[in-house]
Residue, then its C-alpha position, 0 to 999 in steps of 0.5 A: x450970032x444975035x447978042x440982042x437974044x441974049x440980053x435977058x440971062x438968068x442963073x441959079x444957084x449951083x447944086x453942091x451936090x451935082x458940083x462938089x468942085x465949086x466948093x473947094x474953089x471958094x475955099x481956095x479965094x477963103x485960104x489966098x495964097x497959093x492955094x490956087x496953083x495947090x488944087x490946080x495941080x491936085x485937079x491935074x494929077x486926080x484927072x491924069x489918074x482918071x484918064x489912065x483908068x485908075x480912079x473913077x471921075x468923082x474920085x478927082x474932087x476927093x483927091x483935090x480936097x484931101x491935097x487942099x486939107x492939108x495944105x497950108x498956103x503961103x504968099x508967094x513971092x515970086x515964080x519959083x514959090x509958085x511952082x514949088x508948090x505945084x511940085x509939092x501938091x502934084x507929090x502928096x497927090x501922087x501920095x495920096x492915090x499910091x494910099x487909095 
């Protein structure tokens, strides 16, 4: 490994359409809180869907942006407010695909 061949990088702005998910991470920096641990369990149950066969891939973005729509972010204050709202974002994903 070189790291003189890679001193001149250069990037590009990123494709909406081709990365839909970056769109809901910015709007996870815009909403603070723990919104992060909320699209991160949304992305885990959308995914667990996807590999047992039950939602095509791009389905798993529209289940995080739907969880993240209606979530309302709150500071948490320790650990346990964290994982309490992994449990409830995992459980309204879980919602959300017995509805699709």
């Amino acid at each position: 490994f070189d790291p003189a061949r890679f001193s001149r990088l250069t990037f590009e702005t990123p494709d909406p359409e081709r990365y839909p998910a970056l769109e809901l991470a910015r709007r996870v920096l815009e909403m603070g809180g723990d919104s992060g641990a909320v699209l991160n369990a949304a992305d885990e149950v959308g995914t667990e869907a996807f590999l047992e066969g039950r939602i095509p891939f791009p389905k798993i973005v529209d289940l995080s942006r739907a969880v993240l729509e209606g979530h309302r972010p709150k500071s948490p204050a320790c650990l346990e407010d964290v994982l309490e709202a992994d449990r409830k974002a995992r459980a309204e994903a879980r919602r959300i695909l017995e509805e699709w």
